[in-house]
C-alpha positions as CSV (number, residue, x, y, z in Angstrom):
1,X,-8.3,-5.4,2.8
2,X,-7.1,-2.8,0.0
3,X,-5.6,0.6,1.5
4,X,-6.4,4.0,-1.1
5,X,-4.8,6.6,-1.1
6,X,-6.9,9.9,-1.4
7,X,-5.7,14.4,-1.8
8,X,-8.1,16.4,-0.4
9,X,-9.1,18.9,-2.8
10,X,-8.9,21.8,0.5
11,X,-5.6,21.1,2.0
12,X,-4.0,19.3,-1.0
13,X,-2.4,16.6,1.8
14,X,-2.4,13.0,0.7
15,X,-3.9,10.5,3.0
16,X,-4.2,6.7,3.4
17,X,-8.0,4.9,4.4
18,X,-8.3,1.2,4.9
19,X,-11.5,0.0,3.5
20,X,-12.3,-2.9,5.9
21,X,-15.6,-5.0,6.3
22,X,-17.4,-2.4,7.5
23,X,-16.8,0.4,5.1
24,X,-16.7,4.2,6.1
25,X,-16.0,7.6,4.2
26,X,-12.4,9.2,4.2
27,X,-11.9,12.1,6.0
28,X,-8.7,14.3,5.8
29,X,-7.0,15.3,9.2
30,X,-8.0,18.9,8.4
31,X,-12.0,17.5,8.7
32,X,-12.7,17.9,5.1
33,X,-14.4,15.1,3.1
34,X,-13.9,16.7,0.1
35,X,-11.2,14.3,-1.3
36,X,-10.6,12.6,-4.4
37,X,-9.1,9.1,-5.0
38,X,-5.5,8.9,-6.5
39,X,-3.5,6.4,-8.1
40,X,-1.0,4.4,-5.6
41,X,2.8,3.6,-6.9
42,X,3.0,0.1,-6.9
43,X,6.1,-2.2,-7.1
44,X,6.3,-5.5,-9.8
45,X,8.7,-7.5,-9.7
46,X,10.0,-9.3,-12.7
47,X,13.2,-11.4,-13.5
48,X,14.8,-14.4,-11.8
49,X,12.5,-16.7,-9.5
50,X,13.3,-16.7,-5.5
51,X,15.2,-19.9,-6.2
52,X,17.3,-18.4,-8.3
53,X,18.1,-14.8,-6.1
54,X,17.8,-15.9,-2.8
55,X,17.9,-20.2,-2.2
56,X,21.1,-20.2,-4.0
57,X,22.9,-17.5,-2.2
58,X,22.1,-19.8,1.4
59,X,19.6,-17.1,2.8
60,X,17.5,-19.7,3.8
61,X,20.0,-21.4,6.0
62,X,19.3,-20.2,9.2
63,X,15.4,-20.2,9.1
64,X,13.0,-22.8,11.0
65,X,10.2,-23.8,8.2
């Protein structure tokens, strides 16, 4: 289930809401539902392959799989 991140427009604070099955408004902890959704930072990652960073280096070695 995505989380959003919304700013209320009234208190300017920056809040998360988990939109589950059952989906319900955002509300700000200072009661106002006057809030508009912003853009999250996101992390990508890009480069070598998990073989390659972490199977090699023996990080696996004491983990039960």
């Amino acid at each position: 289930m995505p989380i959003y991140e919304y700013q209320c427009n009234d208190c300017k604070k920056i809040i998360e809401h988990w939109h589950g099955l059952v989906h319900t408004d955002p509300k700000c902890k200072c009661g106002s539902k006057n809030l508009r959704r912003i853009i999250s930072k996101t992390t990508t990652r890009f480069g070598k392959d998990l073989y390659e960073e972490e199977y090699k280096k023996g990080s696996f070695d004491n983990t039960d799989f």
